[in-house]
C-alpha positions as CSV (number, residue, x, y, z in Angstrom):
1,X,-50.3,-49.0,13.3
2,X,-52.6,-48.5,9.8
3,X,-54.8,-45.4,9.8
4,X,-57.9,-45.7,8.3
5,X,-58.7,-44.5,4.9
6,X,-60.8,-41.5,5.9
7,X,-58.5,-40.5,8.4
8,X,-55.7,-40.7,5.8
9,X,-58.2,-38.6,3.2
10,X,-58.5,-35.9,5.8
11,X,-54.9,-35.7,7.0
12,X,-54.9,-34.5,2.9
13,X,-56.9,-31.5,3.7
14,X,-55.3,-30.6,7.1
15,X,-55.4,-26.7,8.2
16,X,-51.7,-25.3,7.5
17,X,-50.5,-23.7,10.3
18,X,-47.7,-20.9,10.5
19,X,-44.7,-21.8,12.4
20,X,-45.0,-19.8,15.8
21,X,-41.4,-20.1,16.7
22,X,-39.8,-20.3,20.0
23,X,-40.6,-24.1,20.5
24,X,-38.1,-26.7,20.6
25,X,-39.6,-29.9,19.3
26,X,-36.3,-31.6,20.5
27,X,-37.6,-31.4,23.8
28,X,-41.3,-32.3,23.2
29,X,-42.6,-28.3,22.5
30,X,-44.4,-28.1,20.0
31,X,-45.5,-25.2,17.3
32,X,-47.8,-22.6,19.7
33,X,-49.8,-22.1,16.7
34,X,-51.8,-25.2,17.0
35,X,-53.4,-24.1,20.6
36,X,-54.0,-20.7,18.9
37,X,-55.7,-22.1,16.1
38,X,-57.5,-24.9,18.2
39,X,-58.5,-22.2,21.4
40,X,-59.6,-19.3,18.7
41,X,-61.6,-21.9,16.4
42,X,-63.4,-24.1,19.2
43,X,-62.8,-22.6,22.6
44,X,-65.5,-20.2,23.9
45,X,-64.0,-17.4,26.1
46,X,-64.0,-17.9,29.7
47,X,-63.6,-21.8,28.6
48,X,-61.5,-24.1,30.7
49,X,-59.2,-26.4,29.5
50,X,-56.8,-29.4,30.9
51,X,-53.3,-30.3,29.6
52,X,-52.2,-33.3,31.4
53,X,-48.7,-33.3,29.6
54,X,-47.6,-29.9,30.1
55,X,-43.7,-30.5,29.2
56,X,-40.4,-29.2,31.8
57,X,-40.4,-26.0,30.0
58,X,-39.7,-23.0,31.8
59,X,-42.2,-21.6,30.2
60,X,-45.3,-23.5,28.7
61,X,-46.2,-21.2,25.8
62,X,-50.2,-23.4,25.7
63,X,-50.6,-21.4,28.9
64,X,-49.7,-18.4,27.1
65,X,-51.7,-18.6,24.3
66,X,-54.7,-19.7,26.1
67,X,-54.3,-16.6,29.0
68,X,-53.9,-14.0,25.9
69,X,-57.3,-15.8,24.7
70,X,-59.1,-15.5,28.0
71,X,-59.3,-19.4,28.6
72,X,-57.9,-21.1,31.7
73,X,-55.9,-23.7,31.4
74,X,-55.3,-26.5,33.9
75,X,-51.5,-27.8,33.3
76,X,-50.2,-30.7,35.0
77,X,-47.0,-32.6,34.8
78,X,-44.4,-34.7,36.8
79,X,-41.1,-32.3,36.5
80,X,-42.6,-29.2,36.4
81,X,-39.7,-26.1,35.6
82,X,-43.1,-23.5,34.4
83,X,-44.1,-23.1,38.6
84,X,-48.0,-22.2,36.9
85,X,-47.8,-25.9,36.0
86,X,-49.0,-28.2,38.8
87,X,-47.3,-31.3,40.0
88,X,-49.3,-34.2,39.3
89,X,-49.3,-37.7,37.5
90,X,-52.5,-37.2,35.1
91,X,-52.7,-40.8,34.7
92,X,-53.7,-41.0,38.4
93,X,-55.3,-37.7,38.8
94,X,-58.0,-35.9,36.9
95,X,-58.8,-32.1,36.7
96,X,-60.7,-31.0,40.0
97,X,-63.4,-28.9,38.3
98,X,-65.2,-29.4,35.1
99,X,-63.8,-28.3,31.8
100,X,-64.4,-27.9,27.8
101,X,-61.6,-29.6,26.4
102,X,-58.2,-31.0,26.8
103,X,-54.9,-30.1,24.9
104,X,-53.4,-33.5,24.5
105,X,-49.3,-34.0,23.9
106,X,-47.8,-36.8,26.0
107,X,-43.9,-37.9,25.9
108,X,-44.1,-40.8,23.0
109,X,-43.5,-44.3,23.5
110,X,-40.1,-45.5,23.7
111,X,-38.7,-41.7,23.2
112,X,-36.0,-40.2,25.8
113,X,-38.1,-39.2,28.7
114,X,-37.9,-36.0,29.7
115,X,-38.2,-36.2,33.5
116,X,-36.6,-38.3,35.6
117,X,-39.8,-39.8,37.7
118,X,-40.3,-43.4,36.8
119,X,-44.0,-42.8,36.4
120,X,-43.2,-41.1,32.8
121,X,-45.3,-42.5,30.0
122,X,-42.1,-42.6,27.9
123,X,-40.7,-45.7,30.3
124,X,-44.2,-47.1,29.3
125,X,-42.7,-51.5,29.2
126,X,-44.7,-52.1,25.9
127,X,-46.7,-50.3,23.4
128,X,-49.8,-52.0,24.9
129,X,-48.9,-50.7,28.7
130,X,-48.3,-47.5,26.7
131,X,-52.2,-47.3,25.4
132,X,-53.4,-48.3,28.6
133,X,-51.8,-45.4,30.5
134,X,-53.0,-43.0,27.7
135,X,-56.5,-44.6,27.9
136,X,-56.3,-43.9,31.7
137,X,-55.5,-40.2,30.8
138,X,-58.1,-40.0,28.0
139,X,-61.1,-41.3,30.5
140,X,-60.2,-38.8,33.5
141,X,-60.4,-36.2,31.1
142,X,-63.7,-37.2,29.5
143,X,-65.0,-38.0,33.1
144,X,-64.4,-33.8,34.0
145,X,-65.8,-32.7,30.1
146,X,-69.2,-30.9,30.0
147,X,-71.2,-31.3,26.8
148,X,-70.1,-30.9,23.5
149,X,-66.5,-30.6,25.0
150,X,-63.3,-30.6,22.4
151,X,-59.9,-32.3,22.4
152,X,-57.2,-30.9,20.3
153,X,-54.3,-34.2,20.0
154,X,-50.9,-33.6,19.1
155,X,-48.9,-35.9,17.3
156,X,-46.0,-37.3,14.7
157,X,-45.3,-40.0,12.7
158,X,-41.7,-41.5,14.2
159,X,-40.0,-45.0,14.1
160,X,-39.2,-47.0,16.7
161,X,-37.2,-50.4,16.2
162,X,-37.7,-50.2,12.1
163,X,-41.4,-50.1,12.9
164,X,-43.4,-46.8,11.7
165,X,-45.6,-45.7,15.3
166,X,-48.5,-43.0,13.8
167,X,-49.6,-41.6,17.3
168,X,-51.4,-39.1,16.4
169,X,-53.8,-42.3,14.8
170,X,-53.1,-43.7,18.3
171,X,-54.4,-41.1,20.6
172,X,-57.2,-40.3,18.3
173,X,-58.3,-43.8,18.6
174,X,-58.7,-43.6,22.1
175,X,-60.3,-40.4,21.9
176,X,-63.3,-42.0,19.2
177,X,-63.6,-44.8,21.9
178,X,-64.7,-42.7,24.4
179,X,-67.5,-41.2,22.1
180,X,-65.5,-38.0,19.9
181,X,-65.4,-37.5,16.3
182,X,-62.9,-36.1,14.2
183,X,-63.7,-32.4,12.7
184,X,-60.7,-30.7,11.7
185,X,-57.0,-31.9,11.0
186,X,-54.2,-29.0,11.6
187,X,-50.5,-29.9,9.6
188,X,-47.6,-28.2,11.8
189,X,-44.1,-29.5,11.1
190,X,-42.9,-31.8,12.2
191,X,-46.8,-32.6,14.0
192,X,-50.0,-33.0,12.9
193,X,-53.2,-31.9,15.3
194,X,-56.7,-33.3,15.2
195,X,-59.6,-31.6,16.6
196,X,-62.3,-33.7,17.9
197,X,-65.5,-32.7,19.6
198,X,-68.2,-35.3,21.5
199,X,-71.8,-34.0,21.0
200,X,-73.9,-33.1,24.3
């Protein structure tokens, strides 16, 4: 899965981030400081966002960040444990309302899953039925965006079977199909974040 070279030039000049702490990566959290940056940066006050991967953490710190920033944020996910995180299979089911953005972090292909419903991305039967779901995802979301709405994608670099999988390349792919462009690149270990905005 080959990025292309001017996604590869700007991964170079990514946006450092501080680590946040209090995230487990183990378990598919990742560094709070990437919503901060992204929210702070690129989301107005009073904006509303959708995170159709929420995570089973008791406590999903994105809703945090994004309450102390005065933004709403719609949170979905299978297996729940946060109870402000709604019960739903975003590959199905859309935000009700309109929003600005989406905060995008699904389980990886092939990883552990981290909930026990079938419908997981993770027990996704190829890398192909894998895209598909995320392109399902990626056009409920972009159904619900008003103008010049923003996407903020999370992703690493893992292997999988000796072969290198760059997801982050993968969802942004997805994302430029559906009409966004790349602005900023954000470098949190061990993920990388890319910012992309679709003109009104």
């Amino acid at each position: 899965m080959e990025c292309p070279g001017w996604f590869t030039v700007m991964k170079r000049s990514a946006v450092k981030l501080p680590d946040g702490g209090g995230f487990n990566f183990r378990k598919g959290e990742f560094n709070p400081e990437i919503v901060r940056h992204f929210v702070g940066r690129h989301v107005l006050h009073g904006g509303v966002l959708w995170e159709p991967f929420a995570g089973v953490s008791k406590q999903v710190r994105s809703l945090d960040v994004c309450d102390a920033a005065g933004v709403r944020l719609i949170a979905y996910d299978l297996s729940p444990a946060d109870p402000r995180v709604e019960k739903y299979d975003s590959t199905m089911y859309g935000p009700p309302e309109s929003i600005d953005g989406v905060i995008f972090h699904p389980p990886y292909y092939g990883s552990a899953a981290f909930s026990e419903d079938g419908r997981d991305v993770a027990h996704s039967t190829d890398i192909e039925d894998y895209r598909e779901r995320m392109r399902e995802t990626i056009e409920l979301a972009d159904r619900a965006m008003r103008p010049a709405a923003v996407a903020c994608v999370v992703g690493s670099a893992y292997r999988l079977g000796g072969e290198l999988l760059k997801v982050s390349w993968l969802f942004c792919e997805l994302f430029i199909e559906c009409g966004f462009e790349v602005v900023e690149m954000l470098s949190s270990v061990p993920d990388m974040a890319v910012v992309l905005r679709r003109e009104g």
